[in-house]
KOLGU-965485 format. One record per residue (C-alpha): z, x, y. Coordinates in steps of 0.25 Angstrom, whole numbers. Each point is the difference from the previous one (the first is absolute). Example, Ala and Ser with C-alpha at 12.3 -4.5 7.8 and 13.67 -1.06 7.14 Angstrom:
2
+-------+-------+-------+
|     z |     x |     y |
+-------+-------+-------+
|    31 |    49 |   -18 |
|    -2 |     6 |    14 |
+-------+-------+-------+
//
This chain:
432
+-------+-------+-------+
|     z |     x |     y |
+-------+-------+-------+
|  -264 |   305 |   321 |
|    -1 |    15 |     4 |
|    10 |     8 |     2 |
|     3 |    13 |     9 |
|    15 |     7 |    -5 |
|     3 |    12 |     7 |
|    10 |    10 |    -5 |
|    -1 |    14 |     6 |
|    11 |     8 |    -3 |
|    -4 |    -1 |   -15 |
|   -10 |    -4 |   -10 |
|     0 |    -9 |   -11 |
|    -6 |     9 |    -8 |
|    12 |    10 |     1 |
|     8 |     4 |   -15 |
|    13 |    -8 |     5 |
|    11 |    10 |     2 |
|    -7 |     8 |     6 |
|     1 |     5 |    15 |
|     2 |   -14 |     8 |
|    -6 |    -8 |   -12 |
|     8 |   -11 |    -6 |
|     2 |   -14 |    -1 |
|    -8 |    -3 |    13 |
|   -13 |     7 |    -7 |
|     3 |   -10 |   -14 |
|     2 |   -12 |    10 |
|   -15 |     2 |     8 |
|    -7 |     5 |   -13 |
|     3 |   -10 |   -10 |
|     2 |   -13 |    12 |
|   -15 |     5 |     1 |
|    -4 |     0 |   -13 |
|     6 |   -13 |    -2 |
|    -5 |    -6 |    14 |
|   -15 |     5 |    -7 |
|    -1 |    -9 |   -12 |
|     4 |   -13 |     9 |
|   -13 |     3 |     7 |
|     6 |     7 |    11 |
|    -8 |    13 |     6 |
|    11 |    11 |     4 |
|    -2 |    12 |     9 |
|    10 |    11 |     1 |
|     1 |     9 |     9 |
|     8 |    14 |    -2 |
|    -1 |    13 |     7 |
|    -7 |    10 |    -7 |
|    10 |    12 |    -5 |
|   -11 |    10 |    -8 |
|   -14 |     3 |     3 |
|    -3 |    -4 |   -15 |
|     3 |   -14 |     5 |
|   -12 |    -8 |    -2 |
|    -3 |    -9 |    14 |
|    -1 |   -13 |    -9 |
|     8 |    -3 |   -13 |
|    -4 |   -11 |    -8 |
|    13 |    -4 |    -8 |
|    -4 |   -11 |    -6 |
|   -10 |   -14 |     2 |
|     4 |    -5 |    12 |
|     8 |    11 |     6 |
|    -3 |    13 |     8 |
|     7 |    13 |     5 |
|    -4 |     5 |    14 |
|     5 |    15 |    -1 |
|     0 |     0 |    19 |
|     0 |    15 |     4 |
|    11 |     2 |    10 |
|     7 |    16 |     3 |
|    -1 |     8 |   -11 |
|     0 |    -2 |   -14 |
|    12 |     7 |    -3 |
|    15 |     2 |     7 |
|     3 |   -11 |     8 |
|    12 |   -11 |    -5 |
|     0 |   -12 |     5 |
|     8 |     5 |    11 |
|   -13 |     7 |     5 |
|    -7 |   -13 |    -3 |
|     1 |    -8 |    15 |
|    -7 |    12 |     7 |
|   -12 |    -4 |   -10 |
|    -1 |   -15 |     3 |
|   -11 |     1 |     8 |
|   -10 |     7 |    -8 |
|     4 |   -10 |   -11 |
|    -1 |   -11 |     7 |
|   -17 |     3 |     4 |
|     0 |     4 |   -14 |
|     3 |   -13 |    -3 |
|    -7 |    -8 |    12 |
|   -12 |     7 |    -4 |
|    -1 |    -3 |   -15 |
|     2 |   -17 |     5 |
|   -12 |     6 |    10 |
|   -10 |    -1 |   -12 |
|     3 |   -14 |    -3 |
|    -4 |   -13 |     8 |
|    10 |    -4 |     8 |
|    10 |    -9 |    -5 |
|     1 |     8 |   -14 |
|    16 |     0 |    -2 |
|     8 |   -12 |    -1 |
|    12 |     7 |     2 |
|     7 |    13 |     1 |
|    12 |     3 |    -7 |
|     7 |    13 |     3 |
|    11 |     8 |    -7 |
|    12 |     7 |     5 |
|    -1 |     3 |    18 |
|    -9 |    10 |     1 |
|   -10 |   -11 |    -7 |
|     4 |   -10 |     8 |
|    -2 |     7 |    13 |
|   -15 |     1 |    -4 |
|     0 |   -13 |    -6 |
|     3 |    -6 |    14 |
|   -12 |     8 |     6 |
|   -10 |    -7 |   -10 |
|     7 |   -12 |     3 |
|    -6 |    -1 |    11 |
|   -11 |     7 |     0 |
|    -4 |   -10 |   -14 |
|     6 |   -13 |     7 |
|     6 |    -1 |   -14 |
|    18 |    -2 |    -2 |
|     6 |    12 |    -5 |
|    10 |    -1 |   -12 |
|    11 |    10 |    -1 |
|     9 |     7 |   -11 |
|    10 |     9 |     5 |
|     6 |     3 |   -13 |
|    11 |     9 |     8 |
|     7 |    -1 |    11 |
|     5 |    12 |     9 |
|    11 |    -6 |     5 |
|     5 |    -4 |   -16 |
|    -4 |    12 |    -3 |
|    10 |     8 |    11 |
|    12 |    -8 |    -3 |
|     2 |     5 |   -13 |
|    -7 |    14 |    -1 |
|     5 |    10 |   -12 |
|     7 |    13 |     4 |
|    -9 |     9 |     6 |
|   -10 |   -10 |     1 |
|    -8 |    -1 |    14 |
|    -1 |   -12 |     7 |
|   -13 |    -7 |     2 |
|    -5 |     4 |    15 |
|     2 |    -9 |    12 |
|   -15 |    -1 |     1 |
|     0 |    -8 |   -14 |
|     8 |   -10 |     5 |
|    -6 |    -3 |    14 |
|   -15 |     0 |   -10 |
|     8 |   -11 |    -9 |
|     4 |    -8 |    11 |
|   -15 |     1 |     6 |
|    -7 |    -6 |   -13 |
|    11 |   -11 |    -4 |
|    -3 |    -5 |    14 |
|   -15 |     1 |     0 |
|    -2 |    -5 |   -15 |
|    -4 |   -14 |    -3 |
|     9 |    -1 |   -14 |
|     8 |    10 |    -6 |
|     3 |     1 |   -14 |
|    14 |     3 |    -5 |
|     4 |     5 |   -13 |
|    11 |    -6 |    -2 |
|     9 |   -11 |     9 |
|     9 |     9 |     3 |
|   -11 |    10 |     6 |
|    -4 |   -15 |     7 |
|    13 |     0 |     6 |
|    -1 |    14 |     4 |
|   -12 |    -2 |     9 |
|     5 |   -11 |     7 |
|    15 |     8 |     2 |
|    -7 |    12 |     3 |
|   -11 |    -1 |     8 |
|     0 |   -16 |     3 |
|   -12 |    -3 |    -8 |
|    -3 |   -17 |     0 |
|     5 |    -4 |   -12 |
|   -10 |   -11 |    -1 |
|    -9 |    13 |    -1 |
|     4 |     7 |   -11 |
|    -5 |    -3 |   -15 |
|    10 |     5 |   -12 |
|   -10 |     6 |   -11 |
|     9 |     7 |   -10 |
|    -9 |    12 |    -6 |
|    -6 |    -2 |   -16 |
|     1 |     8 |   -11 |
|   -11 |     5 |   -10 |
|     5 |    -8 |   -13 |
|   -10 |     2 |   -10 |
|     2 |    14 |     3 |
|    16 |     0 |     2 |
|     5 |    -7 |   -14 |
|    10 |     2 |   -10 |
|     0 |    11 |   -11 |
|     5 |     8 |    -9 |
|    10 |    10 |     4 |
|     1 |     9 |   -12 |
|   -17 |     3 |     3 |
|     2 |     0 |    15 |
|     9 |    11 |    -3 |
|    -8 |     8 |    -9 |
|   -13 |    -2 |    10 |
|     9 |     9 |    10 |
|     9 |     9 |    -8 |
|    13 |    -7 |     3 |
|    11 |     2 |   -10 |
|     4 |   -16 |    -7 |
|    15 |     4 |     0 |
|     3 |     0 |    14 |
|     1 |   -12 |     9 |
|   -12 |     4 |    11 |
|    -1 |    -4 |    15 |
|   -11 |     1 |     9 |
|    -5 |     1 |    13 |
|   -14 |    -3 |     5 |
|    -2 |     3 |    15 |
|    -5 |    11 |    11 |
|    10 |    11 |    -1 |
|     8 |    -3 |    15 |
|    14 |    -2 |     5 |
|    -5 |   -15 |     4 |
|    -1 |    -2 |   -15 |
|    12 |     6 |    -4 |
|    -3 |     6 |   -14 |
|    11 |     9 |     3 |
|     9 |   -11 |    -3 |
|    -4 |    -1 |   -14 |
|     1 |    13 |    -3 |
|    17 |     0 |     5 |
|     2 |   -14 |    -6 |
|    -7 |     7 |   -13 |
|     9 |    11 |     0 |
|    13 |    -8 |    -2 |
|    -7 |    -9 |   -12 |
|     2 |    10 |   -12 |
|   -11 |     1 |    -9 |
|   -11 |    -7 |    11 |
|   -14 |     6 |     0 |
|    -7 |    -2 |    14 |
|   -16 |     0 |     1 |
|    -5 |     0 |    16 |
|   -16 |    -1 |     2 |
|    -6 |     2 |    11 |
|    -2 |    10 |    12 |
|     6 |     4 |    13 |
|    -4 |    -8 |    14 |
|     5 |     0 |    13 |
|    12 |     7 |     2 |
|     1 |     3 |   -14 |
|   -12 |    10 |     4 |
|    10 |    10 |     6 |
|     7 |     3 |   -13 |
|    -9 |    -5 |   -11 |
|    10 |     8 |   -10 |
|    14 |    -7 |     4 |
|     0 |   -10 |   -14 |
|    -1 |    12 |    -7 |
|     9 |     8 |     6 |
|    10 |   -11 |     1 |
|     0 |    -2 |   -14 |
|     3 |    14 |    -4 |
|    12 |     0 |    12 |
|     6 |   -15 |    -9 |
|    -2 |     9 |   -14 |
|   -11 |   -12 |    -5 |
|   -11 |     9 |     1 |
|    -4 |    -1 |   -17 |
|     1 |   -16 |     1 |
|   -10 |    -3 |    14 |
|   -16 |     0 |    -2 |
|    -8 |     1 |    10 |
|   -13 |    -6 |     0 |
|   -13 |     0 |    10 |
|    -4 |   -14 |     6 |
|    -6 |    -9 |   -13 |
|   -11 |    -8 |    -2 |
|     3 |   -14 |    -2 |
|    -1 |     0 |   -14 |
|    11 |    12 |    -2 |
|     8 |    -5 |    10 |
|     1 |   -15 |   -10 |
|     3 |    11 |   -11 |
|    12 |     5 |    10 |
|     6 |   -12 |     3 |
|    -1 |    -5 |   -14 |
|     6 |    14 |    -5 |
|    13 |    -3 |    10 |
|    12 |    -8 |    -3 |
|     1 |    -2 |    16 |
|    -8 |     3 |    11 |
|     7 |     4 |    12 |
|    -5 |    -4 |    15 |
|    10 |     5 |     9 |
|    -7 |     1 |    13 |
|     7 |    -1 |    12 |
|   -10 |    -9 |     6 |
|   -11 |    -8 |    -7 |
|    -9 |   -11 |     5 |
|    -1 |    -5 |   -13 |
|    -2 |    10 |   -13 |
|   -10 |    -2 |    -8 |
|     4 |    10 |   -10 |
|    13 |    -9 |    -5 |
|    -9 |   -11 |    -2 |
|   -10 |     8 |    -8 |
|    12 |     5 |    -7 |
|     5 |   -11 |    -4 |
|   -14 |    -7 |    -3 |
|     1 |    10 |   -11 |
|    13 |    -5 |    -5 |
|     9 |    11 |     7 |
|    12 |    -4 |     6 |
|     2 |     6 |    16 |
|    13 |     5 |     8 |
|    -7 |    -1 |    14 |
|     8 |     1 |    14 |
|     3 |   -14 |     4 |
|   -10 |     4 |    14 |
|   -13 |    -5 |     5 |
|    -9 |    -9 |    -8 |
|     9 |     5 |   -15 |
|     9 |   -11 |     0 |
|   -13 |    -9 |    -1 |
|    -6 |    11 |    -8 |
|    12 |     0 |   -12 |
|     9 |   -12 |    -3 |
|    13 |     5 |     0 |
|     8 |     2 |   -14 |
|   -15 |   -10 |    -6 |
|   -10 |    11 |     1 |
|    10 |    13 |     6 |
|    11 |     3 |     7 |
|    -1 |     2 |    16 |
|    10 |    10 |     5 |
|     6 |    -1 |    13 |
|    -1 |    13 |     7 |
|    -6 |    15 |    -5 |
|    15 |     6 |    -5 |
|    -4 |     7 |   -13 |
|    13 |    -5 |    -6 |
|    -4 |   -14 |     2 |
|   -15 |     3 |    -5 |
|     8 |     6 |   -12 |
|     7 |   -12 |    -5 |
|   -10 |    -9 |     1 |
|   -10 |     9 |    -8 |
|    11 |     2 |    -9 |
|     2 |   -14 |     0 |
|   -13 |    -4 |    -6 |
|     1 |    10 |    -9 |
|    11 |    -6 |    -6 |
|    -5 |   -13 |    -4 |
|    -1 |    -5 |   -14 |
|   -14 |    -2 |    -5 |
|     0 |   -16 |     2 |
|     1 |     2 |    16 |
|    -7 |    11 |     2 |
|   -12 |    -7 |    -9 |
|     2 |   -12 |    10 |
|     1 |     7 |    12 |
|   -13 |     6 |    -3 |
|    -6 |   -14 |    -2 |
|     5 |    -5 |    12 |
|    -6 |    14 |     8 |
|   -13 |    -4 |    -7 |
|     0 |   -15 |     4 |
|     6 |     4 |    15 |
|   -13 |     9 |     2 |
|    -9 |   -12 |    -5 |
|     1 |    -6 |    12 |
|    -7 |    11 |     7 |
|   -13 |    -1 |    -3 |
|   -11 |     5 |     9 |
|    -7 |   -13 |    -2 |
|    12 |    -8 |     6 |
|    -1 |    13 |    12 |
|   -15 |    -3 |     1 |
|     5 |   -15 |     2 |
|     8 |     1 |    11 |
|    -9 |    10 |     7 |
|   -11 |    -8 |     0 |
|     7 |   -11 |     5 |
|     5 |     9 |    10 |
|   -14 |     3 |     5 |
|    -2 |   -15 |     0 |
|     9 |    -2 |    10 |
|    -2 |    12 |     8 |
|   -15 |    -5 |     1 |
|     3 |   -12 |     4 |
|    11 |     2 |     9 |
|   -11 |    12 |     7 |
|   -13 |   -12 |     0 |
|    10 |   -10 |     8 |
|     6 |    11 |    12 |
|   -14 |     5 |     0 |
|   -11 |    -8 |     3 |
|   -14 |     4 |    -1 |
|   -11 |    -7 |     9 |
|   -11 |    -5 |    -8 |
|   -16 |     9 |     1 |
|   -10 |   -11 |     3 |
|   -11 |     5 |    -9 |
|    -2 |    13 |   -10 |
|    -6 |     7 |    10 |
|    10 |    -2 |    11 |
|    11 |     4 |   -10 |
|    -7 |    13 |    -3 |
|    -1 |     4 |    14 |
|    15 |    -4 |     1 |
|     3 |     7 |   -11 |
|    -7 |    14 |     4 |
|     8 |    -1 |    15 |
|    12 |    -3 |    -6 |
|    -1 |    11 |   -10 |
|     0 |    10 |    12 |
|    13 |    -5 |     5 |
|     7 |     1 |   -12 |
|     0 |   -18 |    -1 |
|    -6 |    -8 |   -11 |
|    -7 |   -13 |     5 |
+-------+-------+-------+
//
């Protein structure tokens, strides 16, 4: 099978935590990493943001980057994104152009803007298009933070566009499944649940103590962290008020500013001084995936307080590390964390409630929270990228076989008749 994924508002070769990098990037990288060593060929294809970006990445047997020049380099959000569709769509048209006809099985598209070129090759490749929203504008809008923006009308008529025109979509979670079909009347009988994985030979259990050591954290204070972009969306701000009325609580927050967070990437910091908790809050750049195991394993919770989340893949790396989680009961986190097993979910963003329930878990003798722990490291088991690739796979199946059955293909008499069909179907933008 061969595999075209689209996903041009960021790469996955992005430092997570970094501009509009994060879980998405994790999910296409390591799906394709995974997809590669069951025999599987995978194409990505991501606009190009530097001039050092090489045309053609090879990542790893089996799976290539396609780095498609599309507006400039540098300056554009993903808000500037849909005036570049275009030259990123004949980018991707052409790189297919030097292949026989019929090189993709299937394209599988991530977030709108992918999907709205996914459909495109759709039909110029005669191939069904897979597609992961992995946020919703309309979710997003009903519970935006203060002095957050609201996604643009634009978004949401785009979203409506490729859940109509897509042959599967895949939801993260049942209740992202539920969210299709309510929002934008998606046929259930369309949509595949495909909870994301998590790296577990990378993400495991270890000593605290040396964690602690490895990043110059103090070992008599309780230590909560937060892992994410640096935006109201997420709501590290909330930790930092919730942090402020548990005495004693040292706060470690890695990563770096995006998207609205851009217009005032200095607002942690100078929250912090206005709460008086300036000496116990660390401030860390995005990590690499082997510091950010270090982190989780340093903290005695993990906090994901987002105000919208279509799954969170940090929790589950978190707790795969033995780290308990205090996670806003939203989006995908209540399948992300079992609440009071793995981590408590808190209902709402008030910084008292967020206080207490830190607090809370902080208080626990050493038999519970060595059992919590346990139950956080069997909870994250069962996301596996294996069980991911699984479900994908099987996805593509369906979607395949649903696409062979609606769309017929007349058979080509002899080898030469069906390369003369071929090359006058080519220029029509059909595949015989």
């Amino acid at each position: 099978m061969r595999v075209a994924v689209l996903s041009v508002h960021t790469s996955p070769l992005a430092q997570p935590g970094t501009g509009d990098a994060g879980g998405m990037n994790v999910y296409v990288l390591q799906s394709a990493l995974h997809m590669a060593r069951r025999g599987v060929e995978v194409e990505i294809f991501t606009r190009a943001t530097s001039s050092a970006d090489p045309p053609v990445v090879r990542v790893a047997p089996g799976v290539l980057v396609r780095n498609i020049i599309a507006g400039p380099f540098e300056g554009l959000d993903k808000y500037d994104l849909p005036t570049q569709l275009c030259a990123f769509t004949a980018g991707v048209l052409r790189a297919e152009a030097n292949y026989d006809p019929g090189h993709y099985d299937i394209v599988h598209s991530h977030y709108w803007l992918s999907g709205q070129v996914g459909w495109l090759a759709r039909d110029r490749w005669a191939v069904p298009l897979v597609h992961t929203a992995h946020t919703l504008a309309a979710v997003k809008n009903a519970a935006l933070a203060e002095g957050d923006a609201p996604e643009p009308p634009m978004r949401a008529v785009g979203e409506q566009q490729v859940v109509d025109e897509a042959d599967r979509l895949i939801a993260n979670t049942e209740d992202e499944a539920r969210q299709l079909v309510s929002l934008h009347h998606a046929d259930p009988s369309r949509i595949d649940v495909v909870h994301p994985g998590v790296d577990l030979q990378t993400f495991t259990p270890g000593d605290r103590r040396a964690a602690r050591a490895a990043l110059g954290l103090p070992d008599d204070q309780p230590v909560a962290v937060f892992v994410g972009r640096i935006q109201p969306l997420k709501a590290p701000d909330v930790l930092l008020r919730a942090a402020a009325r548990v005495d004693g609580l040292r706060v470690v927050i890695a990563g770096g500013p995006s998207g609205s967070g851009l217009s005032a990437p200095d607002g942690l910091i100078r929250l912090a001084e206005d709460l008086g908790i300036t000496e116990r809050v660390t401030f860390l750049p995005p990590q690499s995936r082997e510091r950010l195991a270090d982190l989780y394993r340093a903290a005695d919770v993990v906090a994901v307080p987002s105000y919208s989340e279509s799954f969170g893949l940090v929790a589950v790396e978190a707790q795969a590390c033995g780290t308990p989680v205090v996670a806003a009961a939203v989006g995908g986190l209540p399948t992300a964390v079992r609440d009071g097993v793995s981590g408590v979910l808190v209902d709402g963003h008030d910084p008292a409630d967020w206080a207490d329930a830190i607090a809370g878990l902080l208080a626990r003798d050493a038999a519970d929270v060595a059992a919590m722990s346990a139950a956080a490291v069997a909870h994250a088991s069962t996301f596996s990228w294996e069980h991911t690739v699984d479900a994908l796979l099987a996805a593509y199946d369906r979607a395949i076989a649903d696409y062979a059955r609606s769309h017929p293909r007349p058979a080509v008499a002899t080898p030469s008749a069906r390369r003369g069909t071929r090359r006058w179907t080519r220029r029509r933008g059909v595949r015989a």
